[in-house]
C-alpha positions as CSV (number, residue, x, y, z in Angstrom):
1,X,23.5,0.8,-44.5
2,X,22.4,3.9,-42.2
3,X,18.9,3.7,-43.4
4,X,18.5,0.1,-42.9
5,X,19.6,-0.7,-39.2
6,X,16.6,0.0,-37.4
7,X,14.8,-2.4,-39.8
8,X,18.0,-4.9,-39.1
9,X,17.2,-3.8,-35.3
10,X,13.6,-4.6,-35.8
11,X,13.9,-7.6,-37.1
12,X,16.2,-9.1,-34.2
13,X,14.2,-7.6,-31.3
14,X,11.1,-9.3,-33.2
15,X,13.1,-12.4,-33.3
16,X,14.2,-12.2,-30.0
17,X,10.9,-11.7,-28.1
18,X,8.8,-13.8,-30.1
19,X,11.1,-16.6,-30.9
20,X,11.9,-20.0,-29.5
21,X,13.8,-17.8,-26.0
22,X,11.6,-15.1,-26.1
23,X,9.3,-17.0,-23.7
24,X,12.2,-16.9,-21.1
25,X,12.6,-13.2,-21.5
26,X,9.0,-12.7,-19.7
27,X,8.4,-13.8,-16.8
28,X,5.2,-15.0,-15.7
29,X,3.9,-11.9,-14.5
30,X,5.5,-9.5,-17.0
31,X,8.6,-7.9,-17.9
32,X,10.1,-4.8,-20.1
33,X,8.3,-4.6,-23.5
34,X,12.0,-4.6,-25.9
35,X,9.9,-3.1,-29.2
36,X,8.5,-0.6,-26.9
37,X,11.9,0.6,-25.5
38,X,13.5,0.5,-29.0
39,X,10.6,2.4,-30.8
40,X,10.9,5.4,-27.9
41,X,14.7,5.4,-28.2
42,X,14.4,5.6,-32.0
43,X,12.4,7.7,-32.2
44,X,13.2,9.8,-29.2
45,X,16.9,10.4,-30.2
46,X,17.5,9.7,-33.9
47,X,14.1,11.0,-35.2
48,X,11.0,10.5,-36.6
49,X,12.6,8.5,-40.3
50,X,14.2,5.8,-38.1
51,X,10.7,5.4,-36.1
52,X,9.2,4.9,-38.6
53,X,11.4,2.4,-40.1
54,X,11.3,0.3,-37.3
55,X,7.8,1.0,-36.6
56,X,6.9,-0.6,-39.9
57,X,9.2,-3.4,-39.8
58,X,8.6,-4.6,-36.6
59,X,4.9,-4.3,-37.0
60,X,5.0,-6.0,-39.6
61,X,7.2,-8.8,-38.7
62,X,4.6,-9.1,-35.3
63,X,2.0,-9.0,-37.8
64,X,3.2,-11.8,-39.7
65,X,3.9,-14.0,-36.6
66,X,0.7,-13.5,-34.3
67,X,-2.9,-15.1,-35.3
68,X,-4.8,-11.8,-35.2
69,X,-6.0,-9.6,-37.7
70,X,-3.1,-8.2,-39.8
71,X,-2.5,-4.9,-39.5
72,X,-3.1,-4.4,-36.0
73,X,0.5,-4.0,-34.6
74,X,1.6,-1.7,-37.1
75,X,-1.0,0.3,-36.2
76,X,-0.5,0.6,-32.9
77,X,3.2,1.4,-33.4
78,X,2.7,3.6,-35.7
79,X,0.1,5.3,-33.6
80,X,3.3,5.5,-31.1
81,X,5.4,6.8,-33.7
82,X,2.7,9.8,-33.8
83,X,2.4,10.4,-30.1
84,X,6.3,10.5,-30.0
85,X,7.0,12.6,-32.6
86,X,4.2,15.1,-30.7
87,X,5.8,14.6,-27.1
88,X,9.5,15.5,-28.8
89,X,8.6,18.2,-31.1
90,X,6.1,20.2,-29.0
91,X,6.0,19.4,-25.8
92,X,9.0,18.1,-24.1
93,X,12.4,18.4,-24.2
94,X,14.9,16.0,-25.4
95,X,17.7,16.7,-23.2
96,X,15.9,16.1,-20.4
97,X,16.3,12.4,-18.5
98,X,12.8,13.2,-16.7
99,X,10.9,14.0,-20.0
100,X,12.6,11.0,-22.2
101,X,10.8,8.9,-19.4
102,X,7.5,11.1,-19.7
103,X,7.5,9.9,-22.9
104,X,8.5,6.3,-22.5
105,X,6.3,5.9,-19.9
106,X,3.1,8.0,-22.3
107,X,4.1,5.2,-24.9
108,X,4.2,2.1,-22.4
109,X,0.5,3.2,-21.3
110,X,-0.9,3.9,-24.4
111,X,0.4,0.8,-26.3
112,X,-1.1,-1.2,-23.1
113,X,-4.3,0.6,-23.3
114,X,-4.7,0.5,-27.3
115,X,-3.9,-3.5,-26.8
116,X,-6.1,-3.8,-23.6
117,X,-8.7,-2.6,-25.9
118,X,-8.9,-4.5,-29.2
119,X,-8.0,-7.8,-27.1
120,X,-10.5,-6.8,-24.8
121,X,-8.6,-7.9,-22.0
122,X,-6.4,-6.2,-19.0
123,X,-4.3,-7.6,-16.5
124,X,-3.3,-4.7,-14.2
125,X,-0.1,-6.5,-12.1
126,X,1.3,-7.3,-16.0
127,X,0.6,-3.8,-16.8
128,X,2.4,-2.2,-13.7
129,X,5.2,-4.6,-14.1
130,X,5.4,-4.3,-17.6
131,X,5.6,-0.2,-17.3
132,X,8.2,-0.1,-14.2
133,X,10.7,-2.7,-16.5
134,X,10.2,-0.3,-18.9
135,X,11.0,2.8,-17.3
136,X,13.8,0.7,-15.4
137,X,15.6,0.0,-18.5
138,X,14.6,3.0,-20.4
139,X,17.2,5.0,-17.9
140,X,20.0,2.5,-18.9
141,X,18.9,2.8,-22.8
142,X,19.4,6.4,-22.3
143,X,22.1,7.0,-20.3
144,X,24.0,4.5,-23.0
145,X,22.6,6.3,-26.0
146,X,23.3,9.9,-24.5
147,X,26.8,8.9,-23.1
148,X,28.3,6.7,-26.6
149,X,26.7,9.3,-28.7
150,X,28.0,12.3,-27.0
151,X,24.6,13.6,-26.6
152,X,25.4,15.2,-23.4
153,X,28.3,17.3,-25.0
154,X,25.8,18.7,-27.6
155,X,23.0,19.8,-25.1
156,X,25.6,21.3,-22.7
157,X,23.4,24.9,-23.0
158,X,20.5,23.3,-22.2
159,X,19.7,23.0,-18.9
160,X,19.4,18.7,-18.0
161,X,16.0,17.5,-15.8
């Protein structure tokens, strides 16, 4: 059952945001992006194998639903998979509340500008509201992950940002 929950976790936040009271999740002019904030915190805290696991299922699962070409949302997750997995393993530090939200916010622009670019379209007050939600609710994601997994306990010799 480890190896399967962030599928399971994919698979809800899918349903969730794309289902029948997704549409009242976003507001008109944006709002947090819930497979973006659970791909960083994947990947951010529990590694690059449970990424990936919900990178794949959730891209596919958003595949499946939206009339585009298939393929293109598991690409761009996976793409953020990458460009987390970089950020966590050589360049920032993952004790650090300022650097988890680096990274957040690196993965919020670049999932924007990957989509702004196949869709060849770009709304910038969606874009800012989309990225402050995000950031907003990344602190509470990882103040809850850090605190209920005793994170802060493990990276007491580390110095916290």
């Amino acid at each position: 059952m480890r190896r399967f929950w962030p599928s399971l976790l994919a698979f809800g936040l899918v349903i969730l945001t794309l289902g029948p009271i997704g549409h009242y999740w976003q507001l008109s002019f944006g709002g947090p992006d819930l497979i973006v904030i659970a791909l960083w915190a994947l990947t951010w805290f529990f590694g690059l194998s449970a990424g990936w696991r919900f990178a794949l299922t959730a891209g596919i699962l958003i595949d499946l639903a939206m009339f585009s070409s298939f393929g293109i949302w598991t690409g761009i997750l996976a793409l953020q998979v990458l460009l987390l997995n970089w950020l966590r393993s050589r360049v920032l530090a993952i004790s650090s509340l300022t650097h988890a939200l680096l990274a957040l916010l690196s993965s919020s622009l670049a999932v924007i500008g990957i989509a702004a670019l196949i869709y060849q379209g770009f709304a910038l007050t969606n874009s800012v509201v989309v990225i402050v939600a995000n950031l907003g609710l990344g602190v509470l994601v990882y103040y809850v992950i850090a605190t209920q997994g005793r994170l802060f306990q493990r990276w007491a010799g580390r110095r916290l940002g």
